[in-house]
Every structure is written in structure tokens, then in C-alpha cells.
NUTI-205497 format. One record per residue (C-alpha): residue number from 0; residue in three letters; x negated, y negated, z. Coordinates in steps of 0.1 Angstrom, whole numbers, plus 5000, padded with zeros to 4 digits. Example, Ala and Ser with C-alpha at 12.3 -4.5 7.8 and 13.67 -1.06 7.14 Angstrom:
<sites>
(site 0; ALA; (4877; 5045; 5078)),
(site 1; SER; (4863; 5011; 5071)),
</sites>
This chain:
<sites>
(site 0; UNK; (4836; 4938; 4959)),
(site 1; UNK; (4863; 4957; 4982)),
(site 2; UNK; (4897; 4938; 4978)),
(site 3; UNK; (4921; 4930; 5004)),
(site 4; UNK; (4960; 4938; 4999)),
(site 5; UNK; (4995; 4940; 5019)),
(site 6; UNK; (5025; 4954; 5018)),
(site 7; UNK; (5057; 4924; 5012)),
(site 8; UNK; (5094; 4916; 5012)),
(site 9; UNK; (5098; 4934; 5044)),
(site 10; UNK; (5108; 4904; 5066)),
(site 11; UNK; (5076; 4893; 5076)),
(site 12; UNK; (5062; 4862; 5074)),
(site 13; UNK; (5046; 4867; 5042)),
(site 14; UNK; (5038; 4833; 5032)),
(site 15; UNK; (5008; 4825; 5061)),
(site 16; UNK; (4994; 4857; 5048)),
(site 17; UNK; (4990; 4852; 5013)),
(site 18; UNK; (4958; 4825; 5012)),
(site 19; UNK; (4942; 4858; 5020)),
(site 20; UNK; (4952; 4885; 4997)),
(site 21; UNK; (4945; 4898; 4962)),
(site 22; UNK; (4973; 4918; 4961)),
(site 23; UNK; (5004; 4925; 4975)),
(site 24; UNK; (5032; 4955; 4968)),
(site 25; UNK; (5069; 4945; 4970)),
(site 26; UNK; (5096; 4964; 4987)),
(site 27; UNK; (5122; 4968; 4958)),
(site 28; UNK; (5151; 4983; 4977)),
(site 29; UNK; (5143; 5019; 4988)),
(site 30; UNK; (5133; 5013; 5029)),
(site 31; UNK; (5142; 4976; 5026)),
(site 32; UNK; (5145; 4946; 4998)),
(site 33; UNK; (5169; 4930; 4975)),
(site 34; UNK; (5172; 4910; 4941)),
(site 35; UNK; (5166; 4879; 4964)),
(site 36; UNK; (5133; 4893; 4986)),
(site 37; UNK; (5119; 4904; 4955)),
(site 38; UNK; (5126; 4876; 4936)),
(site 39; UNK; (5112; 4852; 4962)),
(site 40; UNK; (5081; 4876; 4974)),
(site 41; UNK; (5072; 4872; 4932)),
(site 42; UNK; (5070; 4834; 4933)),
(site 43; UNK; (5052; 4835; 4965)),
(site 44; UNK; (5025; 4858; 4949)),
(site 45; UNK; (5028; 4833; 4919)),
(site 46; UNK; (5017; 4801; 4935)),
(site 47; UNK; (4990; 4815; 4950)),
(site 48; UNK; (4977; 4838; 4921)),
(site 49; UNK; (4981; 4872; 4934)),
(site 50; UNK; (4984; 4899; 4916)),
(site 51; UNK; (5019; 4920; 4921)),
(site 52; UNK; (5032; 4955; 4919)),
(site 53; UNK; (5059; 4976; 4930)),
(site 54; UNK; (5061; 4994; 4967)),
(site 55; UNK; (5089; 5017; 4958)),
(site 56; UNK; (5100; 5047; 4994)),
(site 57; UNK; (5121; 5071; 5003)),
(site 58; UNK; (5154; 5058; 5005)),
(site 59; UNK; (5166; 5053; 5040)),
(site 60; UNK; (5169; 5018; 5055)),
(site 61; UNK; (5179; 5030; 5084)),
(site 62; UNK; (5143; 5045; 5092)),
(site 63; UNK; (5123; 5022; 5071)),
(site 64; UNK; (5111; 5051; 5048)),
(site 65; UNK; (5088; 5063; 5075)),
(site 66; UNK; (5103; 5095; 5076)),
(site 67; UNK; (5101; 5125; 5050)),
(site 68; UNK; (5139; 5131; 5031)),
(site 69; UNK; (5138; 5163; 5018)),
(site 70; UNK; (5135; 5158; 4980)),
(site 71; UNK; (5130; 5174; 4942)),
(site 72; UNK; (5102; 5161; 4919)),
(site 73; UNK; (5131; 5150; 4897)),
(site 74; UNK; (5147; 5130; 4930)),
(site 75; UNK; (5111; 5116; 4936)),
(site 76; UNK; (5106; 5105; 4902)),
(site 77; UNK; (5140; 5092; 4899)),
(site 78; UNK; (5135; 5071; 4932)),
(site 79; UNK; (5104; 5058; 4915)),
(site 80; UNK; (5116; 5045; 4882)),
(site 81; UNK; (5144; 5032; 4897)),
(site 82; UNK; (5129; 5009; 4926)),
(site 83; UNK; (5097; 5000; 4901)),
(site 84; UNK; (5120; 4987; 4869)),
(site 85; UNK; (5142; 4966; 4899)),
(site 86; UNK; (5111; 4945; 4904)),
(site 87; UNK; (5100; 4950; 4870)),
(site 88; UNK; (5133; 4934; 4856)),
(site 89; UNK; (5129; 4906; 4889)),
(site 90; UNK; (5092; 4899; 4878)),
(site 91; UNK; (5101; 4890; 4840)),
(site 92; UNK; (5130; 4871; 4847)),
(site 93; UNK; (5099; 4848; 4863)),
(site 94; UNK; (5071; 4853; 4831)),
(site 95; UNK; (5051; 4878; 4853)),
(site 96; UNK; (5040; 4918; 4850)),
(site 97; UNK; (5037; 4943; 4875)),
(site 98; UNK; (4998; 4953; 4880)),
(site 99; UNK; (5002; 4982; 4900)),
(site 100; UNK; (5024; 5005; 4919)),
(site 101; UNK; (5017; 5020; 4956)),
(site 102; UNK; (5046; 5048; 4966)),
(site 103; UNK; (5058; 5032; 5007)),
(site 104; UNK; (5055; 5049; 5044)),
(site 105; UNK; (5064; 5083; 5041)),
(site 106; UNK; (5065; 5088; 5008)),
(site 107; UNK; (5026; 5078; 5000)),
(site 108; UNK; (5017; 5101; 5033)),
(site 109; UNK; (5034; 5130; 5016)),
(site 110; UNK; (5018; 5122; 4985)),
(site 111; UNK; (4987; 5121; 4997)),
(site 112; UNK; (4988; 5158; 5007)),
(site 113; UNK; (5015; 5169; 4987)),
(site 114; UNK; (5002; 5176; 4948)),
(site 115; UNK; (5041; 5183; 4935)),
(site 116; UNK; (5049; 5147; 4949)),
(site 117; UNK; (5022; 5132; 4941)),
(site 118; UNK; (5027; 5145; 4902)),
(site 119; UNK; (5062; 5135; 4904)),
(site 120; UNK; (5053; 5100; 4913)),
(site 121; UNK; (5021; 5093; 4891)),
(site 122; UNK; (5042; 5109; 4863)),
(site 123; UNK; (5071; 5086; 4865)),
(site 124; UNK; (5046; 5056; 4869)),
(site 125; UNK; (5029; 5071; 4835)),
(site 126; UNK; (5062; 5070; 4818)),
(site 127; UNK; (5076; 5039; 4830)),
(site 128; UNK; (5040; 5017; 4815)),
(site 129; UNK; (5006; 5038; 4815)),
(site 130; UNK; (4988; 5002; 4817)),
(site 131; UNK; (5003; 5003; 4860)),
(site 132; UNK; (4974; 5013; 4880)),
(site 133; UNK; (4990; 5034; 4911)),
(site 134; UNK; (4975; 5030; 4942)),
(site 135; UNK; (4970; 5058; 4969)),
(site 136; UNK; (4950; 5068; 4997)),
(site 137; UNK; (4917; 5070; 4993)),
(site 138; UNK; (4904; 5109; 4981)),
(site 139; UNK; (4944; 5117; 4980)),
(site 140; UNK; (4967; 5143; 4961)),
(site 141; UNK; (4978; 5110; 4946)),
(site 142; UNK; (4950; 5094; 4931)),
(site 143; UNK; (4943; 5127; 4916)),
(site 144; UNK; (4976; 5127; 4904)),
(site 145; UNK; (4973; 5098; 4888)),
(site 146; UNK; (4939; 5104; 4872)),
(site 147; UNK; (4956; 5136; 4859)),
(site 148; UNK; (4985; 5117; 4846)),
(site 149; UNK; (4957; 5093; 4822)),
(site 150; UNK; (4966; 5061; 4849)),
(site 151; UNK; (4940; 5038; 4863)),
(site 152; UNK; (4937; 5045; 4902)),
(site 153; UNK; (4924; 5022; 4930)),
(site 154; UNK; (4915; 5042; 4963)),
(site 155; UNK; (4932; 5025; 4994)),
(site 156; UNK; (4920; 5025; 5032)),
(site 157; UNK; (4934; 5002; 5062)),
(site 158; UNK; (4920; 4976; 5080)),
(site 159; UNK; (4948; 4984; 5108)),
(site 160; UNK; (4952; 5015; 5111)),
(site 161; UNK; (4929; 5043; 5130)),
(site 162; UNK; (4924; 5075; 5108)),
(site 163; UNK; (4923; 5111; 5121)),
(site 164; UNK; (4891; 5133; 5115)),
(site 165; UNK; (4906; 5148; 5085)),
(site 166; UNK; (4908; 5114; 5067)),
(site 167; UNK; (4946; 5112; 5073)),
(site 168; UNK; (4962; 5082; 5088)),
(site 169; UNK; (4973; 5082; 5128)),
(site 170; UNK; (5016; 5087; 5133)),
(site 171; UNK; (5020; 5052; 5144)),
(site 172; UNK; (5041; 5071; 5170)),
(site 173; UNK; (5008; 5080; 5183)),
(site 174; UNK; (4987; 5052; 5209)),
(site 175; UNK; (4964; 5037; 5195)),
(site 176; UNK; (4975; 5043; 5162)),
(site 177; UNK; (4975; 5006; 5153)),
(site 178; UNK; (4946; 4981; 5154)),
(site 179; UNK; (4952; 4947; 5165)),
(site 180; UNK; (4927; 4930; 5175)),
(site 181; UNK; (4912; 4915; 5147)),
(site 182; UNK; (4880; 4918; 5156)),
(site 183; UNK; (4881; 4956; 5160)),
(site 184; UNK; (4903; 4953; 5126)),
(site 185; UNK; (4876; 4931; 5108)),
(site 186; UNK; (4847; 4960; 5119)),
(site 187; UNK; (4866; 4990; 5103)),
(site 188; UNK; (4871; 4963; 5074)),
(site 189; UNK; (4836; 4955; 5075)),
(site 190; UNK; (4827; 4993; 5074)),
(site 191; UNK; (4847; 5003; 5044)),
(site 192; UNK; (4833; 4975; 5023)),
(site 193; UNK; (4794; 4987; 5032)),
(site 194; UNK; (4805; 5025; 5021)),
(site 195; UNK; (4795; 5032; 5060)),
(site 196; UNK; (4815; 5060; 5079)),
(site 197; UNK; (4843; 5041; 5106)),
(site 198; UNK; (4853; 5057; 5138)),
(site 199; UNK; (4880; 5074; 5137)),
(site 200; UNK; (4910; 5084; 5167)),
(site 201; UNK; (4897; 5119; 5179)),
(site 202; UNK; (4859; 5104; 5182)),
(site 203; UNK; (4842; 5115; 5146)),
(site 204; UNK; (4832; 5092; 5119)),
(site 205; UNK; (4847; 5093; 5085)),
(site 206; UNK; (4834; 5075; 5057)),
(site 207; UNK; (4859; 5064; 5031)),
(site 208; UNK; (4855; 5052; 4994)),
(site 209; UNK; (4880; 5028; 4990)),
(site 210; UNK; (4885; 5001; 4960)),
(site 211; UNK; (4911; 4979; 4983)),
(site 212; UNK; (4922; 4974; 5020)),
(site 213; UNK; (4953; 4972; 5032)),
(site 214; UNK; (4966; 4953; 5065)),
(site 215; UNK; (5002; 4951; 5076)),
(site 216; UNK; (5025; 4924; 5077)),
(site 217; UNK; (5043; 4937; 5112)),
(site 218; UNK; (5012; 4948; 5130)),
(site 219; UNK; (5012; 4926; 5154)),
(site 220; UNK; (4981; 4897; 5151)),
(site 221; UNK; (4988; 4901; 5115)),
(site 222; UNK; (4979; 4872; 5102)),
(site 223; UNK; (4948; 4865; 5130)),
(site 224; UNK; (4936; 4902; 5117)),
(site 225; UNK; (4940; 4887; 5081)),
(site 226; UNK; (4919; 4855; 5087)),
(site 227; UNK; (4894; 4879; 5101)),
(site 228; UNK; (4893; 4903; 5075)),
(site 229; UNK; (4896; 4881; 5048)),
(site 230; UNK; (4862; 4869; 5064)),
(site 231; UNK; (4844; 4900; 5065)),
(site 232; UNK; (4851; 4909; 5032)),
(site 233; UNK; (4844; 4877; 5014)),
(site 234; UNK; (4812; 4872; 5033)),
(site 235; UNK; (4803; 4908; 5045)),
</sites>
């Protein structure tokens, strides 16, 4: 059974989303987050019994890691440990583990493509705890990476996002890059679960093999598309 998962600790209004996920990733203070968000997106995730893991970016509030920073594997890696042991440190202060890790915005894009990233960040998830599964797009650089690097690996696709023919995801500075309507999010949801190819921007059909589905917490409908998705996936 497919999963579903979103990104937290981002300012959104995370609580009304979480009767619907499995799993969430916290922002643990590259493109956004504190001691306090992380702190209170882990008891959040601990009433309702979902499991947690680290969403660590590039660096650079000011563009909400959604941009590329030009970067060594060593800066990557370092970026990595850094932002994952922050919520690791926040998450036993409260009797909990981290499950996973899933690199943010820019940072899992380039990874996806990008095998010296990708490396540098399954490599640094390795040696911080080889029981982390990391998280990356589905068929990616990075879940190779991490397959390489001897970690579990869960393939990811998007309930609200449009793909382009080459399986990469749509700039969301591009129309129609976002799906909000929940019903049209709930059919590419419903798709990916069946293992049946899903339309993509430029008019082909892609089919994806994904483990878990991500929505977003700031796509707007967010928690309509959640209720829906939540739906499809629990009851096909």
C-alpha cells in the first residue's frame, strides 16, 4: 500500500493535515525552522503516530531553499549532518527517532539528477545512522545514491505537482505547475497507487513507481487535496 507524506514546520497549518499522513519531514533550519518549530512539529507527529524524519535544504531563508547555491560535496554533506542531528537532538529530548531523511526544494531536485550530490547526501545520511531510510524522487540519482551507500530507500512522487515528460517535476514558476483541485490531485494520487502512467504537463503519460506520495502544506486546498487523497489511497 502506497503511503501518503508532507513536508512540516514550514508555517503551515500542519495540525488539520496530520489525521491524514504517514509521514511527515521537518524543516530543521536550512530554508526555514527552529528549536521551537521542530520541537512542536515532533509532538504533533507524536499524538497522532506519525512517523518523523528530517527535511534538511540549501541554506537560504531568504528563497526558501528553492534555488540551487553553488556548493562542494563536503558543503552538501556538511549542510546535511548539520540540519538532520538538530532534529535528531530535538526528537530525543521527546523519546522519539528520526525514520527517515528527504533532502528539501532545490536541493532534492539537484539530487535527483545530480549523482555527486546525490552521493554527498546519501553518504552523510549513511554516516550519521545507516538504519535512516532517505527518501528521493522516484527512479532518481538519489535513491541510487542511497542504494549505493547500503541505506533503505523509499521512491517519492506528488499528488500536487504536474511532472514533465522526462519524469522531472514542473518549476512551480511555470502555470500549471501546481494541482489544486483535489479532485484532479486525488486522480494523479489514484494513478500512482495502481502503478498506471499519469499525465503529465507537455501531454505524455509517465508512469512512476513510487513507495510514498507527497502533498504540500502551502499548495493552496491543501488540506481539501489531503482529505481527498487520503481517500483514494486508503480505499483506491
Amino acid at each position: 500500500m502506497i503511503e501518503l507524506n508532507a513536508d512540516i514546520g514550514e508555517g503551515c497549518n500542519d495540525a488539520a493535515l496530520m489525521p491524514y499522513l504517514a509521514r511527515v519531514s521537518i524543516a530543521c533550519g536550512g530554508h526555514v525552522g527552529d528549536a521551537a518549530s521542530m520541537a512542536a512539529a515532533l509532538r504533533l507527529a507524536a499524538e497522532h503516530g506519525v512517523a518523523v524524519g528530517a527535511h534538511p535544504g540549501y541554506p537560504d531563508r531568504a528563497r526558501f531553499g528553492r534555488h540551487p547555491l553553488a556548493a562542494t560535496a563536503t558543503d552538501i554533506a556538511a549542510w546535511v549532518t548539520q540540519q538532520t542531528e538538530a532534529l535528531a537532538e530535538q526528537a530525543v529530548r521527546q523519546g522519539m527517532r528520526l525514520a527517515h531523511v528527504k533532502p528539501h526544494g532545490a536541493l532534492y531536485n539537484v539530487a535527483a539528477q545530480d549523482r555527486g550530490v546525490a552521493d554527498a547526501i546519501a553518504q552523510a545520511v549513511a554516516a550519521l545512522d545507516p538504519g535512516l531510510v532517505l527518501i528521493g524522487m522516484a527512479g532518481s540519482q538519489l535513491v541510487e545514491a542511497g542504494r549505493a551507500a547500503g541505506l533503505a530507500v523509499l521512491n517519492e512522487a506528488f499528488a500536487d505537482r504536474r511532472y514533465q515528460a522526462s519524469g522531472q517535476l514542473v518549476s512551480r514558476e511555470t502555470e500549471g505547475a501546481l494541482l489544486t483541485d483535489p479532485a484532479a490531485a486525488a486522480q494523479q494520487a489514484r494513478a500512482l497507487a495502481r502503478g498506471e502512467p499519469v499525465a503529465t504537463l507537455d501531454g505524455a503519460m509517465l508512469r512512476i513507481r513510487a513507495h510514498t506520495v507527497c502533498l504540500h502544506g502551502d499548495t493552496p486546498n491543501a488540506l481539501n487535496i489531503a482529505r481527498a487523497v487520503h481517500a483514494v489511497l486508503d480505499h483506491g
